[in-house]
C-alpha positions as CSV (number, residue, x, y, z in Angstrom):
1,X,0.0,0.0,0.0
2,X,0.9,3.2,-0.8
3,X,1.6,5.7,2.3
4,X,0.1,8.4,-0.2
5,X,-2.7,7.0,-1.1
6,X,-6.1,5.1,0.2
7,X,-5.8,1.2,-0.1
8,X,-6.3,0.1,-4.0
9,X,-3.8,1.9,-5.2
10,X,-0.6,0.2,-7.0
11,X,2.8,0.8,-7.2
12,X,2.3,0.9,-10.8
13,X,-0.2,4.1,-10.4
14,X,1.7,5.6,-8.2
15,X,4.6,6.1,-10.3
16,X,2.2,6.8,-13.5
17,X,0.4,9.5,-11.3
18,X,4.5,10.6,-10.1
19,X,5.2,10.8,-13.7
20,X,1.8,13.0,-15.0
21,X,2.4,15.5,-11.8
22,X,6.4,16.1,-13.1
23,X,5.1,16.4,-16.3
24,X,2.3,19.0,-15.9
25,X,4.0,21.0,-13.4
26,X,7.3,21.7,-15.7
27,X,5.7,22.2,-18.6
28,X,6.9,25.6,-19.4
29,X,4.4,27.6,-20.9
30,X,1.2,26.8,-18.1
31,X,3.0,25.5,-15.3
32,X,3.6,28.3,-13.3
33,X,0.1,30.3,-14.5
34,X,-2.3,27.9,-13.6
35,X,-4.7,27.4,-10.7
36,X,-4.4,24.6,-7.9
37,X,-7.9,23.3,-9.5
38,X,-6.6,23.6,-12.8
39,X,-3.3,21.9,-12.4
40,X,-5.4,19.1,-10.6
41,X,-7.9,18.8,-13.2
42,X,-5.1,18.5,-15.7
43,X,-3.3,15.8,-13.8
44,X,-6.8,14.0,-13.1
45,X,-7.5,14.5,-17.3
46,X,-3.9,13.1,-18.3
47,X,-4.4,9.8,-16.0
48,X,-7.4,9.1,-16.8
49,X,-5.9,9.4,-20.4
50,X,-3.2,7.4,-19.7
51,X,-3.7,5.0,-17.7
52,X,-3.7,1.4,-17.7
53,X,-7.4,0.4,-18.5
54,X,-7.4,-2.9,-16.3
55,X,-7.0,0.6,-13.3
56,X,-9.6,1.8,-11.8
57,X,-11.1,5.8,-12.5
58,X,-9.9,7.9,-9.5
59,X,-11.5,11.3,-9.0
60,X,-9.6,14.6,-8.7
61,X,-9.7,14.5,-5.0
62,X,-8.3,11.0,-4.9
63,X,-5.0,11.4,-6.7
64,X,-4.8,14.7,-5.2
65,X,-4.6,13.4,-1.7
């Protein structure tokens, strides 16, 4: 388990989530000019994108937390 996350959550999603929260917040050119609810929404959008279907859908709140 996770010590960042509710029970359910793999190792494998946790480093995919690690990977979409570098990834939004260096990206140069909205990175620093976005919202806290907009950088979350944008995390929550690119893994739920991403993510391995066989995953379950986590809400906004969830991966934030």
């Amino acid at each position: 388990m996770s010590r960042f996350h509710s029970t359910g959550y793999s190792k494998e999603e946790d480093k995919f989530l690690c990977q979409v929260y570098i990834e939004i917040s260096q990206d140069p050119i909205t990175g620093v000019y976005q919202s806290s609810d907009r950088f979350w929404d944008r995390v929550a959008e690119s893994f739920e994108n991403g993510k391995n279907p066989t995953w379950s859908e986590r809400s906004k709140k969830s991966l934030r937390c």
